[in-house]
C-alpha positions as CSV (number, residue, x, y, z in Angstrom):
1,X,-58.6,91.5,39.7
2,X,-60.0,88.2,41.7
3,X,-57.9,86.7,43.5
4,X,-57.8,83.7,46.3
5,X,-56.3,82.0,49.0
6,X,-53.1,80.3,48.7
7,X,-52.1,78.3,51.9
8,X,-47.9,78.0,52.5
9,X,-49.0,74.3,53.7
10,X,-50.4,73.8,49.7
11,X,-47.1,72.3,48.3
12,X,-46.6,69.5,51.8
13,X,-50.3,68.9,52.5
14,X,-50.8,64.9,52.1
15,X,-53.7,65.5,49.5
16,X,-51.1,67.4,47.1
17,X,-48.4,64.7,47.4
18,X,-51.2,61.6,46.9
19,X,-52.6,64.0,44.1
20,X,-48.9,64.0,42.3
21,X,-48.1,60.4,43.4
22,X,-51.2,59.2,41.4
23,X,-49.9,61.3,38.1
24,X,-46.8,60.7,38.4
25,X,-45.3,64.4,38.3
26,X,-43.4,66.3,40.7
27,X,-45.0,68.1,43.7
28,X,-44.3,71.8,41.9
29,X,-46.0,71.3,39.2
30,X,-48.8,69.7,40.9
31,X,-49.2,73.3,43.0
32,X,-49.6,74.9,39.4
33,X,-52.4,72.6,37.8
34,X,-54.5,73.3,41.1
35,X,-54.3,77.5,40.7
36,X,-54.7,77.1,37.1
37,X,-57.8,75.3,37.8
38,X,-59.0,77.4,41.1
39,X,-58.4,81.0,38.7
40,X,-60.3,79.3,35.8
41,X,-63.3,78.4,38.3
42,X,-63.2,81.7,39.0
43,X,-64.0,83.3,36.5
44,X,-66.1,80.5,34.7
45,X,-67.9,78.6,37.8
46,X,-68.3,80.8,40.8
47,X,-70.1,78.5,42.8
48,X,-67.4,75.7,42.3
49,X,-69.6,73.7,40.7
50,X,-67.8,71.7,37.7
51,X,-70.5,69.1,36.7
52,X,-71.8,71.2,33.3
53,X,-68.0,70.9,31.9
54,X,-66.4,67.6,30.7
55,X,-63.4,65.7,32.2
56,X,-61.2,67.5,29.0
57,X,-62.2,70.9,29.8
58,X,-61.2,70.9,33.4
59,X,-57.6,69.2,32.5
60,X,-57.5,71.8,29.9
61,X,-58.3,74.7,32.3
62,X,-55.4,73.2,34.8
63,X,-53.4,73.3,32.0
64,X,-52.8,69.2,32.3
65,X,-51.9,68.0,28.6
66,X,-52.5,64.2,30.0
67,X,-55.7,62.4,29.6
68,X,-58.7,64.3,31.1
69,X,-60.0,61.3,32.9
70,X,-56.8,60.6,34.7
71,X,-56.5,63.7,35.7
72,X,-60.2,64.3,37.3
73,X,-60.2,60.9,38.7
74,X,-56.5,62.0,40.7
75,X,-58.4,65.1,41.7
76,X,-61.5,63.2,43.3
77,X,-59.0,60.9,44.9
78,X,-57.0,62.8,46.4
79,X,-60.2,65.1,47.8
80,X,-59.7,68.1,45.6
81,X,-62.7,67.5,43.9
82,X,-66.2,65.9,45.2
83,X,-67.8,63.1,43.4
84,X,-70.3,65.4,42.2
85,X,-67.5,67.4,40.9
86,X,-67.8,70.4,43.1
87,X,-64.6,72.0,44.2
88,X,-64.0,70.7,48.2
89,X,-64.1,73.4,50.4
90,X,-65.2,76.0,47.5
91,X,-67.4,78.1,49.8
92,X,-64.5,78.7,52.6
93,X,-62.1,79.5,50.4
94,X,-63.5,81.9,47.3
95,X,-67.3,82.3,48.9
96,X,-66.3,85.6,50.4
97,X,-65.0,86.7,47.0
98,X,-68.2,85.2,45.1
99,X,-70.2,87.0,47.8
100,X,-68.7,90.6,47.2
101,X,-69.1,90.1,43.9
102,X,-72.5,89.8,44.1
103,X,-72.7,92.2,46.8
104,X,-70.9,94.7,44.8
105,X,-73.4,93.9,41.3
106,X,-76.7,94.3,43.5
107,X,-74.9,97.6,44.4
108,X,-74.6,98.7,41.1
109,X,-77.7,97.5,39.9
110,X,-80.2,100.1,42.5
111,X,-77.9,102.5,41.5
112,X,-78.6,102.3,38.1
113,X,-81.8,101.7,39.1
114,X,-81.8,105.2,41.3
115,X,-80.5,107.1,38.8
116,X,-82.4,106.4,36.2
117,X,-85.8,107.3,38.4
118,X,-84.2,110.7,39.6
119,X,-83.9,111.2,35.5
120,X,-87.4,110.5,35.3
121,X,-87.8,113.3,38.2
122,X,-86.2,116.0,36.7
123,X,-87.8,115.7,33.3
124,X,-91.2,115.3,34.9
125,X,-90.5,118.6,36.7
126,X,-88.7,120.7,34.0
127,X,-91.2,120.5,31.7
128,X,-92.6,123.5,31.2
129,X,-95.2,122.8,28.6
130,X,-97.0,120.8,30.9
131,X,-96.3,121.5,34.5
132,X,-95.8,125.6,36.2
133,X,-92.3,125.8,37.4
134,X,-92.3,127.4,41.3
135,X,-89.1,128.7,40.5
136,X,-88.6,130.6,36.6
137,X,-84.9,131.3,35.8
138,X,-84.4,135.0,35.8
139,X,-81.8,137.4,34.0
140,X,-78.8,138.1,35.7
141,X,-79.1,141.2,37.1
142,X,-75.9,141.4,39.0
143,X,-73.6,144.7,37.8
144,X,-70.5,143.5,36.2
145,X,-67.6,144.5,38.6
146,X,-65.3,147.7,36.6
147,X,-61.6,147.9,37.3
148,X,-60.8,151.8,37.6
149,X,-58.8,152.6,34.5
150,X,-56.0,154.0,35.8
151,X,-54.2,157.1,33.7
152,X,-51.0,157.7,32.7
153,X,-48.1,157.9,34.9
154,X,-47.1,160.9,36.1
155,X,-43.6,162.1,34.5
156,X,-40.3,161.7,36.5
157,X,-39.0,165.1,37.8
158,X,-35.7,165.5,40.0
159,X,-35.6,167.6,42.3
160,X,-33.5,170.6,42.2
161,X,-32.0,170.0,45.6
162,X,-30.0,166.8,43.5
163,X,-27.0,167.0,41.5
164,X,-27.9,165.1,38.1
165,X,-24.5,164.4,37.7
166,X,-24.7,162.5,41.0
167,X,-27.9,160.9,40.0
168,X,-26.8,159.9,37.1
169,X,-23.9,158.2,38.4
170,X,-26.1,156.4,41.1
171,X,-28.4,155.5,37.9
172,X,-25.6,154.0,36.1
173,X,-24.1,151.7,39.1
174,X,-27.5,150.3,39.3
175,X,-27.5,149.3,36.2
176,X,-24.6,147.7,36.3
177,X,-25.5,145.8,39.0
178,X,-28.6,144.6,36.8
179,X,-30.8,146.4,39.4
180,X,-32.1,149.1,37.3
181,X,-34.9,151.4,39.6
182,X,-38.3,151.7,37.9
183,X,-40.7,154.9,38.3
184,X,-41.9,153.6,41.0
185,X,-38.5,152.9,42.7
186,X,-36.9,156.4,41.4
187,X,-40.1,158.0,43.4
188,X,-39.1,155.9,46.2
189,X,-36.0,156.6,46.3
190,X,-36.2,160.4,46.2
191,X,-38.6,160.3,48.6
192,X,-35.8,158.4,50.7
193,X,-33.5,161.4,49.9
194,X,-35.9,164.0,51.4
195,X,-36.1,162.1,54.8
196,X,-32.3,162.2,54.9
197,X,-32.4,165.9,54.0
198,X,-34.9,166.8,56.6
199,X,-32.5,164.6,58.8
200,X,-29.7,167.1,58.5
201,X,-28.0,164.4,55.8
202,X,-26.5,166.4,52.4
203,X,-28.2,164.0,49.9
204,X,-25.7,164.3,47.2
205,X,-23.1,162.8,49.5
206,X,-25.7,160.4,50.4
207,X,-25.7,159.1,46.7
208,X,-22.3,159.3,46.6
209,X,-21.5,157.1,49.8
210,X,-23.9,154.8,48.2
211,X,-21.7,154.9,44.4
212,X,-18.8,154.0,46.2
213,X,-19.6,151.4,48.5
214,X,-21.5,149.5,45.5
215,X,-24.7,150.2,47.5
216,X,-28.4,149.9,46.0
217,X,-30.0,151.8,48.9
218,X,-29.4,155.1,50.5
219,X,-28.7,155.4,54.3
220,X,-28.0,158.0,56.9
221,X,-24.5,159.5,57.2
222,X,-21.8,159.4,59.4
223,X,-21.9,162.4,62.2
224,X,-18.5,163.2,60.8
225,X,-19.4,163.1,56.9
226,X,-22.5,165.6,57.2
227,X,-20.5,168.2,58.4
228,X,-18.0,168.5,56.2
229,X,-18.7,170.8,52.6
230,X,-20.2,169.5,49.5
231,X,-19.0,171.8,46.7
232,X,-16.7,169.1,45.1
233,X,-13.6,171.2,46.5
234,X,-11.4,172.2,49.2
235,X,-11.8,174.7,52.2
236,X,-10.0,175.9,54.8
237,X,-11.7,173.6,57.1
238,X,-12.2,170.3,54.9
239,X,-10.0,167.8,54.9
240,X,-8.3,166.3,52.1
241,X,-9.1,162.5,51.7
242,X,-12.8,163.2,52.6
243,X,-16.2,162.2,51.0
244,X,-15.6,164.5,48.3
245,X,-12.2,163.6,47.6
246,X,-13.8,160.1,47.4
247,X,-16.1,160.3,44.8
248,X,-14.0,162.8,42.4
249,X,-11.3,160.3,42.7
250,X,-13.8,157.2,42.0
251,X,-15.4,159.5,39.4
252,X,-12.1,160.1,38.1
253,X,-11.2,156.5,38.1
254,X,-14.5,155.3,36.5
255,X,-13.9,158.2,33.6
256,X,-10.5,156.8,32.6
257,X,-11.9,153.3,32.7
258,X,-14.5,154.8,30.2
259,X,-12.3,156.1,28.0
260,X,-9.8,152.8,27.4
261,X,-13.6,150.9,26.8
262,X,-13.9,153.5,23.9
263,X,-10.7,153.1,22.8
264,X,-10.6,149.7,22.8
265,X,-13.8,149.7,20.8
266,X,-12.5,152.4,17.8
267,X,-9.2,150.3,17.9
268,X,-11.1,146.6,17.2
């Protein structure tokens, strides 16, 4: 996109008002005819020069619908326009453009130019027919990288050290929460299980703290919760309201709920 310059002091300079003066329109529309006429050399007469193109064509490129001769003989008048018909001032104004153009076209034309040799290189030098290559394309001899096939997974065994009651349970709350345990995390999880066990932790009670506080890990118990009994009943020395009173009640609790679902269902 060419562009030029367009001075603020254009529309009050004394050669624009003389220029409008002489044809009798307003200073505005004397501002237009001169960029019409400035983008149309341009394009069509880079070096300013206007003397191949008739009085008509220039008013027509300024977009003057007036007589052509008026028009030109306003411009030379008022020193837009030489008596030779050269733009004034041409060079200061779009020479720099004109210049990159040409700057910019010499450019293009060595690199064409370059391009077109370095073609001529490459198939001077690939032609085997004719000319002993120094360097013959060999096979590939690099051995394709093998993933390990891996075989199947190893079935899921629970210990017999954990209740599959509890398990299940602690299966089922995890799903509820939408945090179903893969292989992987069932592993995982037993593995957690043994570390509490070889910790002095009852791992049944461990799922069972973890049911009832809506817990998706396992942790350590409380001093006070791993010595108390696990059998699901009362001792002489346990005390009602503990752990195990806990989860039977919760258990209980999530039974009955269990049973109104089902009923529910068979009544809809």
């Amino acid at each position: 996109m060419a562009w030029i310059e367009s001075h603020q002091t254009l529309g009050r300079h004394p050669k624009t008002l003389r220029c409008a003066a002489a044809l009798g329109i307003p200073v505005v529309a004397m501002v237009g005819h001169l960029h019409f006429l400035w983008w149309w050399a341009l394009e069509f007469a880079e070096d300013g020069d206007l003397s191949r193109f008739h009085d008509a064509e220039i008013a027509r490129a300024s977009q003057w619908e007036g007589e052509g001769a008026a028009f030109v003989e306003a411009l030379k008048g008022a020193g837009f326009l030489e008596t030779d018909n050269r733009l004034h001032d041409w060079d200061d104004y779009a020479g720099k453009l004109v210049d990159r153009r040409k700057r910019n076209k010499d450019r293009m034309k060595q690199l064409r130019a370059k391009g077109v040799a370095d073609g001529a290189r490459h198939v001077a030098c690939t032609c085997a027919a004719c000319v002993k290559l120094p360097y013959r394309t060999v096979p590939n001899r690099t051995v394709p990288y093998r993933t390990k096939e891996r075989g199947p997974s190893a079935p899921f065994e629970l210990p017999e050290w954990i209740d599959a009651q509890v398990w299940g349970d602690f299966l089922e709350m995890r799903q509820k929460m939408r945090a179903p345990p893969t292989l992987k995390a069932k592993a995982l999880l037993v593995g957690k299980l043994e570390k509490l066990r070889r910790e002095g932790n009852d791992p049944n009670e461990a799922l069972r703290e973890s049911i009832m506080n809506s817990w998706k890990g396992l942790f350590p118990l409380k001093p006070s919760e791993k010595a108390r009994p696990h059998d699901g009943g009362h001792d002489g020395n346990s005390e009602p309201g503990g752990g195990v009173d806990k989860y039977v009640a919760f258990k209980a609790e999530l039974d009955a709920r269990r049973a109104r679902a089902a009923a529910s269902l068979s009544r809809a």
